[in-house]
C-alpha positions in Angstrom: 0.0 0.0 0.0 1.2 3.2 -0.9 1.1 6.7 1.1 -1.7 8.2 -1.1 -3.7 4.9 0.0 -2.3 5.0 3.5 -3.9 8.7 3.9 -7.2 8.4 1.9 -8.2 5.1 4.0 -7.4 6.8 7.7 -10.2 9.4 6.6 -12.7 8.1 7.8 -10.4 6.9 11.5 -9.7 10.8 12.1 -12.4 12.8 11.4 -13.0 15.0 14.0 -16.6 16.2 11.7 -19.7 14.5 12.4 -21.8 17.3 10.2 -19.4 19.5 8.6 -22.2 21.2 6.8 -23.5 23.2 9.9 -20.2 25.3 9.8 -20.3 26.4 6.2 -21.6 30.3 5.6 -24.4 28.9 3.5 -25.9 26.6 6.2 -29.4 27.8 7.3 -29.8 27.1 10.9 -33.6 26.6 12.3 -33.0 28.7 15.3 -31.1 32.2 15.0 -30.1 32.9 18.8 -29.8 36.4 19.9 -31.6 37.7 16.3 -35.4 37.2 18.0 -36.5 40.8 18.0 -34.7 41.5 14.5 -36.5 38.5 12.6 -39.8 39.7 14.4 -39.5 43.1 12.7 -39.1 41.9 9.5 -41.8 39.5 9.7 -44.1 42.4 10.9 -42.8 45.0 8.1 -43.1 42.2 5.4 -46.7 40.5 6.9 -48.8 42.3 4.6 -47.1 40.5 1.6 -49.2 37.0 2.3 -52.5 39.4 0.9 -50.8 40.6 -2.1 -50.0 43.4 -0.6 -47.4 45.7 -1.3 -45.2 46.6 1.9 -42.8 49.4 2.5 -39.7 48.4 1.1 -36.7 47.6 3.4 -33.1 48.5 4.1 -31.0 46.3 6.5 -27.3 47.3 7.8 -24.7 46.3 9.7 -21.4 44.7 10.1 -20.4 41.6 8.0 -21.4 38.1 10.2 -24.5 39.8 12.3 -27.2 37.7 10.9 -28.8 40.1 8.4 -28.6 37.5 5.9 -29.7 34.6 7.3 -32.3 36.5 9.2 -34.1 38.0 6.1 -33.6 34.3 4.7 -35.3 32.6 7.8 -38.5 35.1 7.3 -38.5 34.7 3.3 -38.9 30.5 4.0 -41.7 31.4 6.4 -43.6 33.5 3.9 -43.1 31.4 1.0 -44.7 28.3 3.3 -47.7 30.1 4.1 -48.0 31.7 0.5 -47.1 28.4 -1.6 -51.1 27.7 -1.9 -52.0 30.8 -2.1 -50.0 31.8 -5.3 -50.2 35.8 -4.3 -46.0 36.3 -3.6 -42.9 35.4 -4.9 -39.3 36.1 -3.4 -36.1 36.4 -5.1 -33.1 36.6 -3.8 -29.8 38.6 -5.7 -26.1 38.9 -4.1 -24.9 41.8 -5.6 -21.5 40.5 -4.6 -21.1 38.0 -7.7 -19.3 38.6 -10.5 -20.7 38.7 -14.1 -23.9 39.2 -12.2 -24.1 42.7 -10.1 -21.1 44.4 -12.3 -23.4 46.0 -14.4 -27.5 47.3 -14.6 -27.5 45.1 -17.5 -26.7 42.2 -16.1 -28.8 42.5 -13.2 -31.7 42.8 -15.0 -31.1 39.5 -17.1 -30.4 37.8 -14.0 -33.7 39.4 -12.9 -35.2 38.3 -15.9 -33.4 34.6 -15.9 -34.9 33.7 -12.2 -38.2 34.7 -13.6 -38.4 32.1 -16.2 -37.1 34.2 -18.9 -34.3 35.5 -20.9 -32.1 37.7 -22.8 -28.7 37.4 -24.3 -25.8 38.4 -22.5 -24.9 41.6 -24.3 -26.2 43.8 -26.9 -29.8 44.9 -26.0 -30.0 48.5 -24.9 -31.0 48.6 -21.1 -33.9 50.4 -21.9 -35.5 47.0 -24.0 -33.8 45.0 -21.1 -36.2 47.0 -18.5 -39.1 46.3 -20.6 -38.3 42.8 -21.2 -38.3 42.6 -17.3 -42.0 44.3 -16.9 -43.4 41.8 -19.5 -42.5 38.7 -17.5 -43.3 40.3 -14.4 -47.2 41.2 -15.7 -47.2 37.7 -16.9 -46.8 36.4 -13.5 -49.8 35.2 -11.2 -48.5 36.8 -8.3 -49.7 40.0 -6.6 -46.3 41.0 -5.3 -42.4 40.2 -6.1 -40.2 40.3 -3.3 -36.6 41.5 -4.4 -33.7 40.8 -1.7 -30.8 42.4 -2.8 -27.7 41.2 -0.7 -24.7 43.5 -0.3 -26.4 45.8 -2.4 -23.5 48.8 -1.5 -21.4 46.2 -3.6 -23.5 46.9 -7.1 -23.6 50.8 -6.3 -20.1 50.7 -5.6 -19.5 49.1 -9.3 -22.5 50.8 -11.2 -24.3 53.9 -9.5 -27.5 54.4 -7.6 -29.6 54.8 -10.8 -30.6 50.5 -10.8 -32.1 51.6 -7.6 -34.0 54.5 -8.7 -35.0 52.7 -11.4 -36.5 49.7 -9.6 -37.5 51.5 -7.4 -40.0 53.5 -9.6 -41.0 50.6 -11.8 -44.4 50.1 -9.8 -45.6 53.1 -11.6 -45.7 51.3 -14.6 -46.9 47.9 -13.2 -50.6 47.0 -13.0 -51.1 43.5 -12.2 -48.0 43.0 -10.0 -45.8 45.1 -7.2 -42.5 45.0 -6.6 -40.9 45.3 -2.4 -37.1 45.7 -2.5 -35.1 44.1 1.0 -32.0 46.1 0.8 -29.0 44.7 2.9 -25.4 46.0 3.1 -22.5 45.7 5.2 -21.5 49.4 4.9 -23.2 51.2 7.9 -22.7 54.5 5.9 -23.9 53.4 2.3 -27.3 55.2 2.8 -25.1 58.3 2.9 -24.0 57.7 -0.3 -27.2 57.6 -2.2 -28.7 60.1 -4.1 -31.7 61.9 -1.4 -34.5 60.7 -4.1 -32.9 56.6 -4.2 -32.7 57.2 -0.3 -35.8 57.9 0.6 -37.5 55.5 -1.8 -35.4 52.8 -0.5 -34.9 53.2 3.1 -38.8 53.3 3.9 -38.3 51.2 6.9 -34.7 50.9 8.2 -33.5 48.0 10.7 -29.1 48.0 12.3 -28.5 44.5 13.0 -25.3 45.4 16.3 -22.6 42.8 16.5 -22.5 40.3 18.5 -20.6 40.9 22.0 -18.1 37.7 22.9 -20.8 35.7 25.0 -23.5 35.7 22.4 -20.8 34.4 19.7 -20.1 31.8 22.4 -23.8 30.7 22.4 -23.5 30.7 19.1 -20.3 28.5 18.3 -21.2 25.9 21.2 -24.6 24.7 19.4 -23.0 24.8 16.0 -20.1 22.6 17.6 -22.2 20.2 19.3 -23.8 19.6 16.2 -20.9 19.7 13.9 -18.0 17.8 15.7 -18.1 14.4 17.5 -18.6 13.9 21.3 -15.1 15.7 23.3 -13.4 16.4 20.2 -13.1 20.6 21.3 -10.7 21.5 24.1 -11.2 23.4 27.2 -10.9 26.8 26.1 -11.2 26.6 22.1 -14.8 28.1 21.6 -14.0 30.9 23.9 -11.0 31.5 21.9 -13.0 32.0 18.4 -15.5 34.2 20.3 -12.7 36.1 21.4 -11.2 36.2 17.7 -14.7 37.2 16.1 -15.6 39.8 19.1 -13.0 41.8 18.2 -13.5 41.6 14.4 -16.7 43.6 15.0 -18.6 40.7 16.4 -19.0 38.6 13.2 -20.1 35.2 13.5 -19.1 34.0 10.4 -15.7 34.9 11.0 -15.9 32.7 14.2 -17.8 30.0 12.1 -14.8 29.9 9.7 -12.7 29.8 12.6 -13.8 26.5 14.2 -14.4 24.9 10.8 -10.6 25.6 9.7 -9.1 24.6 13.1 -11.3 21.4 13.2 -9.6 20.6 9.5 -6.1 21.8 10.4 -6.5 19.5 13.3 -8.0 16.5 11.4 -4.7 16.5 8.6 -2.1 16.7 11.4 -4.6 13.4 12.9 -4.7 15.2 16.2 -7.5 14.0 18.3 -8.9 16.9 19.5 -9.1 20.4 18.4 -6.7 22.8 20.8 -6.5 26.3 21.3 -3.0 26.4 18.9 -5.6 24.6 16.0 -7.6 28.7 16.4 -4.3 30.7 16.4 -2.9 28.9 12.8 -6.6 28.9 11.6 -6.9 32.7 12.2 -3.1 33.1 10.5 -4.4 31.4 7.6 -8.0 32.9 7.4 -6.3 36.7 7.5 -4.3 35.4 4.4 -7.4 34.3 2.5 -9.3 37.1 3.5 -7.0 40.1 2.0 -6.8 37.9 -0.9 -10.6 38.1 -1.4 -10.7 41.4 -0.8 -7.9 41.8 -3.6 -9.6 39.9 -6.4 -13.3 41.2 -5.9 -12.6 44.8 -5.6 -13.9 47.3 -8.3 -11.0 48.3 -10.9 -10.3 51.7 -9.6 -9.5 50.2 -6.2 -7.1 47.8 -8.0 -5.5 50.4 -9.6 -5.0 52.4 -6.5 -3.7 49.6 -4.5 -1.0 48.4 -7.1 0.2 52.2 -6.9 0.8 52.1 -3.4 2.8 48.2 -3.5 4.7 49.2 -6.9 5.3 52.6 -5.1 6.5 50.9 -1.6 8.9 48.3 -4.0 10.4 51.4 -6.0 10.9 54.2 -3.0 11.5 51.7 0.1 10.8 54.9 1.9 7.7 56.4 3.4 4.9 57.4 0.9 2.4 60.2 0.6 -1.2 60.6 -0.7 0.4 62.8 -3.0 2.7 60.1 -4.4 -0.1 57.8 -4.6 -2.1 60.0 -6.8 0.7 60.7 -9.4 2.1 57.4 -10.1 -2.2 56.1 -10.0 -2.7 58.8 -13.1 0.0 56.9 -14.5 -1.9 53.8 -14.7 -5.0 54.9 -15.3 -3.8 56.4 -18.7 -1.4 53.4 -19.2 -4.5 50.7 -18.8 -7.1 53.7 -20.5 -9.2 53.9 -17.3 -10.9 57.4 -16.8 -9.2 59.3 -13.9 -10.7 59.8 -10.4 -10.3 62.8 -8.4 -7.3 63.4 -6.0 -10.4 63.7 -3.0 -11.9 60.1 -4.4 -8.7 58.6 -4.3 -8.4 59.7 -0.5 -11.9 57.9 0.3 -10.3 54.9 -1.3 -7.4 55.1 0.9 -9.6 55.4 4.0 -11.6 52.6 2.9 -7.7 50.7 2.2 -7.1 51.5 6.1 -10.0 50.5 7.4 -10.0 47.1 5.5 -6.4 46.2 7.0 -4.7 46.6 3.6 -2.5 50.0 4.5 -1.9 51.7 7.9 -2.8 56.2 7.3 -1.2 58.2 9.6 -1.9 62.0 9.3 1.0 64.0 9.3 1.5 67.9 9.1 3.7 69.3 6.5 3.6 72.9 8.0 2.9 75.7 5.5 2.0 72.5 2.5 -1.2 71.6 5.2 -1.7 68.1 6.3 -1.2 65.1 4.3 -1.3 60.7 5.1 2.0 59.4 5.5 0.9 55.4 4.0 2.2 52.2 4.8 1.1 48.8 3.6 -0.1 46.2 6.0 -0.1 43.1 4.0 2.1 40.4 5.0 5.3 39.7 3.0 4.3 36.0 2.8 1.6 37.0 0.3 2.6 40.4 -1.0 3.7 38.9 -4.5 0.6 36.5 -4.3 -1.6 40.1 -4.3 0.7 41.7 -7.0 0.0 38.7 -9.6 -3.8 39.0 -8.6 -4.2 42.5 -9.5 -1.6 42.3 -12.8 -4.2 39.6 -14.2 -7.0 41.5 -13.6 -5.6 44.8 -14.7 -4.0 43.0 -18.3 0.0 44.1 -17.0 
């Protein structure tokens, strides 16, 4: 027997997972601890929907992992099992995340159109005959009233502008036989800010914050996911405090401290230990940091891209401290190099706010006397993967 055969036959021996499932982010749990009064006010704003009636549409914030999600999901099942006779609502559901879906209004719209029942080609129509392809289907439909959830929705503005939303928004003026509700959820507690007044206050008819979880509600949380994710005593003394510790101070997010336990569990299962320890948590956080600034990376809008390889090809070249100023003159640079319309020098410095806040640079405001204040910037990715993030964003930029 050879070692392949040696390792793929202990799997089964030393597996530490009884239901790995129940740790995944797209596991939908039946109870939602600590969320009680949240779900209740979404099931009392969106009640009225199981008439056929049109309710005031919705907007839902707060940080990533607080249960907006799978909160809004939990009340959408509930609906649609009281309304699956009835035939009077239907819900659909959009992550404005994805890519090739939420990059542009076009594509929205056909994926609109596509979970509808109908269809339109990729490219070519103008969006105009895209928007009127949608209102056919939808006053062909025997329901009353189309619930839209559109997850991280500040994602899709960030890429194409607030005029989808105006637009959907005002598209039950033209509707007769059917309405359409739109759930908005983001993780950006400031994205409503952003919007034009008119898209605000069409959107945000009813607001709901979903507050992070504190350390002993993430505990609740990770001890009935455990118990029905690992086998009998396989978590030490100490581990599930540890990830609630983790995710508390990561704003309180839950799915951060779900990732946790389900990458220490596997870390512990390849190195056949037989339980999970608290040094399983400290190399799972290690390697979920990695992963995480390497999401960030790949997903973020073009602009951003461009901005961030400034600062690392800027940080290789000088070796030296860099300015916002420096930044901005080698990022005009690119953006003529790669033919990408320029931002403004005070855009540029919201991008670099966001860049500190996401853990990618470290700002540090510094006063240059007579010249005013400026951001003295440093990069705060780790070595380890620096040249990892520099391939991502030369493949997606065409260097």
């Amino acid at each position: 027997m050879n070692n392949i055969d040696k390792i793929f036959d202990s799997v089964s021996d030393r597996s530490l997972f009884k239901n790995k499932q129940t740790l995944q982010s797209n596991y939908s749990p039946e109870d939602i601890p600590h969320r009680e009064k949240q779900i209740e006010h979404i099931a009392s704003i969106l009640a009225p929907s199981l008439l056929g009636e049109k309710t005031s549409n919705l907007f839902i914030y707060g940080k990533t992992g607080t249960g907006k999600t799978l909160s809004v999901q939990h009340v959408a099942n509930e609906l649609m099992k009281r309304a699956r006779d009835s035939k009077v609502l239907r819900i659909e559901y959009l992550n404005c995340k994805l890519k090739k879906v939420a990059d542009t209004e076009y594509r929205i719209l056909a994926e609109l159109i596509n979970k509808l029942g109908g269809s339109v080609p990729p490219t070519g129509l103008p969006t105009d005959q895209v928007y009127l392809r949608f209102l056919e289907i939808l006053e062909k439909s025997d329901e009353k009233l189309l619930i839209l959830v559109l997850d991280e929705v500040d994602q899709a503005v960030k890429k194409i502008s607030d005029n989808f939303l105006y637009n959907l928004t005002r598209l039950n003026s033209e509707l007769n036989k059917i309405q359409i509700t739109i759930v908005g959820i983001s993780n950006d507690l400031r994205f409503l800010d952003s919007l034009d007044p008119r898209v605000r206050s069409s959107l945000s008819e009813e607001e709901l914050v979903f507050p992070p979880y504190n350390a002993l509600q993430l505990q609740d949380i990770l001890k009935k996911r455990a118990d029905e994710s690992f086998k009998p005593g396989v978590v030490s003394e100490g581990v599930i405090a540890k990830c609630a510790a983790f995710a508390a101070r990561e704003h309180g997010d839950a799915r951060r401290a779900l990732d946790l336990l389900r990458v220490a569990g596997e870390i512990a299962e390849r190195e056949s230990s037989s339980k999970i320890k608290i040094e399983h948590i400290d190399r799972a956080n290690d390697k979920i940091e990695r992963d995480k600034i390497l999401d960030i990376i790949e997903t973020e809008p073009k602009q951003f891209q461009l901005v961030l390889y400034s600062i690392i090809k800027l940080m290789k070249k000088t070796k030296e401290e860099i300015f916002t100023g420096d930044i901005y003159s080698y990022y005009q640079d690119l953006c003529k190099e790669v033919k990408v319309d320029v931002l403004t020098q005070r855009r540029v410095s919201d991008i670099l706010a966001e860049f500190d806040m996401l853990g990618l640079i470290n700002a540090r405001v510094i006063s240059k006397g007579r010249q005013g204040r400026t951001r003295e910037i440093k990069l705060a990715i780790p070595e380890n993967i620096l040249g990892k993030c520099e391939q991502i964003l030369e493949e997606s930029l065409n260097f």
